[in-house]
N, C-alpha and C positions, 0 to 999 in steps of 0.2 A: 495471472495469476499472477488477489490477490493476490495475476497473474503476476522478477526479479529483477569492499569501493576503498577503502581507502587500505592503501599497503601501509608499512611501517608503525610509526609511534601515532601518524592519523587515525588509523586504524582501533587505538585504542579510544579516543571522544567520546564522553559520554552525549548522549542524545541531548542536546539544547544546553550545554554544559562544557564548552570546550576547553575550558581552564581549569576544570575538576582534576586533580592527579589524581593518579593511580594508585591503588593500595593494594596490599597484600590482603584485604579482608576480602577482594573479589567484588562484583558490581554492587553499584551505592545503595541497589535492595535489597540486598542480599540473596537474592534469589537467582542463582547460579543454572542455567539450562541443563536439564536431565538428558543425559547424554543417551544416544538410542541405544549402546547396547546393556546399558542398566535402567530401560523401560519394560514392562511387565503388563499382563494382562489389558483392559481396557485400553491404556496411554499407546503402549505395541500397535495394537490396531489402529489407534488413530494416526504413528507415525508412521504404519506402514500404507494406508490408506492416503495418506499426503503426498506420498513420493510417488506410488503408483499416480495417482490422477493429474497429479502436476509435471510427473516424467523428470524428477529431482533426482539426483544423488545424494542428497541429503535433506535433513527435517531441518526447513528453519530455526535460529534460537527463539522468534519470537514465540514460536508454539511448545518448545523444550521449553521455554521459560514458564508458558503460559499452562503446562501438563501438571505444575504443581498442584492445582485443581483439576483433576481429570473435567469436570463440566465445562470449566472456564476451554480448555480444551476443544471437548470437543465441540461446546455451543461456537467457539470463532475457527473452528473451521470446516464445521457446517455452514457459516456465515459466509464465509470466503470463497466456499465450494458454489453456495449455490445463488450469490449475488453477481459472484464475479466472474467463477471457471463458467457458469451457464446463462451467464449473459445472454439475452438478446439482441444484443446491441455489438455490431463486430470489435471483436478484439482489441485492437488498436486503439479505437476511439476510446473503448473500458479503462485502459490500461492508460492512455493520457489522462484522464479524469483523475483516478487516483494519483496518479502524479502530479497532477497542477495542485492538489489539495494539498498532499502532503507539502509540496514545495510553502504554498501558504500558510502551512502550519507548523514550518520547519520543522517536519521530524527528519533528523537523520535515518535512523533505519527503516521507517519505510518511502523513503525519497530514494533512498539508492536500490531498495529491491524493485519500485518500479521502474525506475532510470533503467536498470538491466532487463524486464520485463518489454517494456518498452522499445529498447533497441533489439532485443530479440523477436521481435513484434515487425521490427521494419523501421520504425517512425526513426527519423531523420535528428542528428543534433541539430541543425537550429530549427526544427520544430520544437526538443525539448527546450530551447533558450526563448522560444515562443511563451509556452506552459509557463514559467518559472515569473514572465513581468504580467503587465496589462492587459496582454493578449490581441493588444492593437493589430499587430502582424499575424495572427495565425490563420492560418488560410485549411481549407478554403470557409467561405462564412458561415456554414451550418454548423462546423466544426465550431467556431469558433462560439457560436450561439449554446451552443452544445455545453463544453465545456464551460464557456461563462457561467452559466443559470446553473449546472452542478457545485461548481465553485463556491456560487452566490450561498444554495443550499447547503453546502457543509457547513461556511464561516456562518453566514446572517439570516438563516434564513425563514426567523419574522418580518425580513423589506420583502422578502416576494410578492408581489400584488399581481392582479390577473393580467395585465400586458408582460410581464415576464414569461407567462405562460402562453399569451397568443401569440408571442413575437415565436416560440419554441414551433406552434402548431403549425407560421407561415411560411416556417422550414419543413414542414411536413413531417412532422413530429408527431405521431398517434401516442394514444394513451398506455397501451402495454408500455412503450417507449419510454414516456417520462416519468412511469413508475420504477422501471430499470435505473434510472438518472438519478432520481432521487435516492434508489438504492445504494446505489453505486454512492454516493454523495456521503450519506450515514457510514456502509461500511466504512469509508477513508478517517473520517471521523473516529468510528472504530479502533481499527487498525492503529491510528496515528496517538491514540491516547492509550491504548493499551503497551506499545512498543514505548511510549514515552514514560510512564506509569511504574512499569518492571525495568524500565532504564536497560534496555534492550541493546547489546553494541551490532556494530553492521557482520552480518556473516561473515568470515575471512574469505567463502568463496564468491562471495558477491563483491568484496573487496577486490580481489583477483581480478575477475573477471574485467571489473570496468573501470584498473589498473592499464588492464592488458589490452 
């Protein structure tokens, strides 16, 4: 999880904007995260339903951001819940996908909430230095297969043609499978235009965390 960086004045960056100062007027969309303990009705349940299932101590800004619409709410993370948290696809693998994506689409906020997911996950720094170029090196090749052709489907994917797809199945790739992939492919898409969109900054504890 949809399964989760920078201390100091880093920390303040706007997403894909890192020369943007800071103003006292608060994020460049004006749409300041509703802090949970001034959530109420509907928005309450959905932040308390996020923390439970994700085992947080806190409700991301993306979704305090995104509660200004209770729908918009809780449509992404229903989205998030059940593309991502119930994957069929293990873990790990989910949680690089989203991250090779977001790296390609450089969003700051959600590259750092999976970077953190991800290493909470297991996966290895120079597998995340894997993710982040060509993918030449990531091992092992189903992986690699894997994540490529999710890749391909977030950024391009009108090139898809059917050897993208049989090269998937020589990996043993069934069909629930690369409908999960392709899931997983859109949410990141998702996620990375909506956190870029409300001009999302990075949690300060995801900051923390992969400070520390």
């Amino acid at each position: 999880m949809d399964d989760l960086d920078r201390p100091g004045a880093a920390a303040h960056r706007r997403n894909g904007a890192a020369d943007e100062p800071e103003t006292a007027a608060g994020p460049t969309s004006g749409l300041a995260p509703i802090p949970e303990n001034e959530a109420t009705g509907a928005v309450a349940d959905e932040y308390a339903d996020i923390r439970r299932v994700l085992e947080l101590p806190f409700v991301p800004d993306l979704f305090k951001t995104a509660a200004h619409a209770p729908n918009v709410l809780a449509g992404t993370w229903a989205l998030e819940r059940n593309v991502f948290v119930e994957t069929i696809l293990p873990m790990p693998l989910a949680a690089m996908i989203l991250y090779a994506i977001s790296a390609a689409r450089e969003c700051e906020y959600s590259r750092s909430a999976h970077d953190l997911t991800c290493r909470s996950l297991g996966v290895e720094e120079s597998t995340l230095r894997d993710l982040e170029g060509d993918l030449a090196t990531l091992a092992p090749e189903r992986t690699r297969a894997i994540v490529g052709f999710a890749r391909t489907a977030a950024l391009a994917p009108q090139s898809l043609c059917r050897a993208d797809y049989d090269a998937l199945r020589r990996h043993g790739v069934g069909d629930a499978e690369l409908a999960a992939i392709v899931g997983l492919a859109a949410l990141g898409n998702y996620m990375d235009t909506l956190a870029e969109g409300l001009k999302v900054e990075v949690d300060d504890i995801v900051s923390q965390a992969l400070a520390g």
